[in-house]
Every structure is written in structure tokens, then in C-alpha cells.
C-alpha positions as CSV (number, residue, x, y, z in Angstrom):
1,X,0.0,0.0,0.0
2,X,1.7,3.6,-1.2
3,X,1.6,6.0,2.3
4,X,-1.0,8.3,2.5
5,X,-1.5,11.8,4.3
6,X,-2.4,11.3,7.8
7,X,-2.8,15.0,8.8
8,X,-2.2,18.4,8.2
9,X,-1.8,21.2,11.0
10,X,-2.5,24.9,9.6
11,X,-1.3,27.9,11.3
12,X,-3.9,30.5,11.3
13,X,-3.8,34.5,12.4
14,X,-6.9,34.5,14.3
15,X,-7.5,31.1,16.1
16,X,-11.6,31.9,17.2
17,X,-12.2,33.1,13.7
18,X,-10.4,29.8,11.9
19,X,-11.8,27.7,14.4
20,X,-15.7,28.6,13.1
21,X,-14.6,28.9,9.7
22,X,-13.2,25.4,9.4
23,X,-15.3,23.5,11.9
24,X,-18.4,24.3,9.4
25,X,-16.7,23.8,6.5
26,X,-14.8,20.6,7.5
27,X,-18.9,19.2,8.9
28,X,-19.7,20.2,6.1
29,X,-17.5,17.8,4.1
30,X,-17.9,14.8,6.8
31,X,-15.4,15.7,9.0
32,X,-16.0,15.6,13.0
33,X,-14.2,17.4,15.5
34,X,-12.0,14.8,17.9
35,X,-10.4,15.2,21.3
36,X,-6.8,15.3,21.1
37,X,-3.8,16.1,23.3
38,X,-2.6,19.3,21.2
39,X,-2.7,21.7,23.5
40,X,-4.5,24.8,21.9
41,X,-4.9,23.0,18.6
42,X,-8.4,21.8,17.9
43,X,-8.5,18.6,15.6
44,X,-11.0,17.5,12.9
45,X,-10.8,13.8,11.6
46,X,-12.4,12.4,8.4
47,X,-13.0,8.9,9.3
48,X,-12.8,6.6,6.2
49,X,-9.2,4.6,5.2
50,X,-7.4,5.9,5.9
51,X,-8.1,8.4,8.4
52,X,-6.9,12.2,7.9
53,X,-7.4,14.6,9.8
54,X,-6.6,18.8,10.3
55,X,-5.8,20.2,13.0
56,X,-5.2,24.5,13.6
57,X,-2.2,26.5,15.5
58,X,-2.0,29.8,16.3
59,X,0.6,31.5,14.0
60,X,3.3,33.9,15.2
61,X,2.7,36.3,12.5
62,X,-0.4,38.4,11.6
63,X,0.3,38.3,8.3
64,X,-1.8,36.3,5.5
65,X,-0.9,33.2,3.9
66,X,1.0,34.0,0.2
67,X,0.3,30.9,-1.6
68,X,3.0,32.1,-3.8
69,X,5.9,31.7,-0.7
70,X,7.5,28.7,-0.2
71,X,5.0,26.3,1.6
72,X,1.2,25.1,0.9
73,X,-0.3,26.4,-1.8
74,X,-3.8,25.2,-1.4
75,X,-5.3,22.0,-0.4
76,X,-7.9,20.4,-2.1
77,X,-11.1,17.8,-0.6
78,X,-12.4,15.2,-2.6
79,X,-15.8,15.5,-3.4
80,X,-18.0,12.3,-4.3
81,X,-19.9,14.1,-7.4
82,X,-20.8,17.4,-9.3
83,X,-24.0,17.7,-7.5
84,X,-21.6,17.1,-4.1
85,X,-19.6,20.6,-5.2
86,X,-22.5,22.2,-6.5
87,X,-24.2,21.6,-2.8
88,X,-20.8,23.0,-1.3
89,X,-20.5,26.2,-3.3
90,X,-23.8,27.4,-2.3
91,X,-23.4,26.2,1.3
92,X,-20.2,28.5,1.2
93,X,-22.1,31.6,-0.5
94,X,-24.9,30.8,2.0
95,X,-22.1,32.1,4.8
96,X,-20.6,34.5,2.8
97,X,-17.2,32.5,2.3
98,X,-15.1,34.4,0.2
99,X,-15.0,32.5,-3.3
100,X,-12.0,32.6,-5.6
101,X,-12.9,30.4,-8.6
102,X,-16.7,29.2,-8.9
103,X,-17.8,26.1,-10.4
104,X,-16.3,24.8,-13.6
105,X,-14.6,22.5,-15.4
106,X,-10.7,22.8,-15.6
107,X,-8.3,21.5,-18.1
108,X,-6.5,19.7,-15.4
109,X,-7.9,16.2,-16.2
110,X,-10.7,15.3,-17.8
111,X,-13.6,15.8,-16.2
112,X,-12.3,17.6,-13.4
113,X,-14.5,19.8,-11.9
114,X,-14.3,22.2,-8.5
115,X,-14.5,25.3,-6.1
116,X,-12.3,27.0,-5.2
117,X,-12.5,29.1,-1.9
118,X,-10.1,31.1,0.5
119,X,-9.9,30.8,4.4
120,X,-9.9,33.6,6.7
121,X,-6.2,34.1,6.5
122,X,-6.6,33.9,2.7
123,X,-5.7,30.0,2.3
124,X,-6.6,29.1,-1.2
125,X,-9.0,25.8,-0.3
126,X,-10.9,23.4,-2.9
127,X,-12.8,21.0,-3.4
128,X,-12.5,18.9,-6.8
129,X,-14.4,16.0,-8.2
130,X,-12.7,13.7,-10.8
131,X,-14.4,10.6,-12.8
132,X,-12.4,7.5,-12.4
């Protein structure tokens, strides 16, 4: 079996604001939010195989994520349809999320079809079907 993420940890400006922002979006997408021993980090855990799960920090810097800097430059959830991302872009404009690409196909791959949205420290976020 080829190794698979097990987590990511985000550091985030404002940790009340990220902590709202990402505990409806990550519900949203089936994730729940787990105890864990992370001191202020709160954790969210998809639970299929393999697990992965997200947890948030408090950055040490007020400034906003550059996706152009070395680092992430986004991260991307797979969805289980078109209707699935369809669902999640008006859940997002329903909250006023901040939307950065709408909808569409892209030439990635064929087929491939997705949102693209920003966090509150401007962490570009997605989320992407793909036919098998």
C-alpha cells in the first residue's frame, strides 16, 4: 500500500475566527471534530481509510498566507460528485465565504470539476471531483 496523508496542522492568524470557519466547512464535508492532546490545537478527523485529519495553530505572525511563498499552496477535498460541489458552493455563498474560482470544469484532467475558496487568512482551499 503507497503512504497516504495522515494529517495536516494549519497555522492560522486568528484562532476563534479559523476555528468557526473550518469546523463548518470541514462538517460540512464529513469531518468531525475529535479530542486530542494538542494543546490549543483543535483537531477534525475524516473517518474513512485511511483516516486524515486537520488540525489548527496559532501563527506567530499576523500576516496572511501567500500561496506564492515557499509552503502550501492550497489544499484540495475530494468530493463524491458534481452535484456534491455544487451543494458545497452554495453552502459557502450561503455564509458569505469568500469565493476565488466558482464552479467549472478545468483542463486539469478530464472531467475535473471544483471550487475554489479562501480561508480567513486567505488560504486558497478546494474542493474537486474527478471521474475515475
Amino acid at each position: 500500500m503507497a503512504a497516504a496523508p495522515h494529517h495536516v496542522d494549519l497555522t492560522v492568524t486568528d484562532l476563534e475566527t479559523s476555528v468557526d470557519f473550518y469546523h463548518q466547512v470541514l462538517t460540512e464535508l464529513g469531518f468531525e471534530r475529535v479530542p486530542v492532546n494538542l494543546g490549543d490545537a483543535p483537531c477534525w478527523e475524516i473517518r474513512d481509510d485511511p483516516v486524515f485529519g486537520i488540525a489548527l495553530h496559532r501563527a506567530r505572525s499576523t500576516a496572511r498566507h501567500d500561496r506564492y511563498a515557499a509552503g502550501l499552496h492550497h489544499l484540495a477535498f475530494r468530493a463524491r460528485s458534481k452535484a456534491q460541489v455544487d451543494r458545497f458552493f452554495r453552502f459557502l455563498t450561503a455564509r458569505g465565504i469568500e469565493i476565488l474560482d466558482a464552479p467549472a470544469e478545468y483542463q486539469y484532467t478530464p472531467g475535473y470539476y471544483a471550487v475554489f475558496f479562501a480561508d480567513p487568512d486567505g488560504l486558497k482551499l478546494e474542493l474537486v471531483y474527478e471521474p475515475a
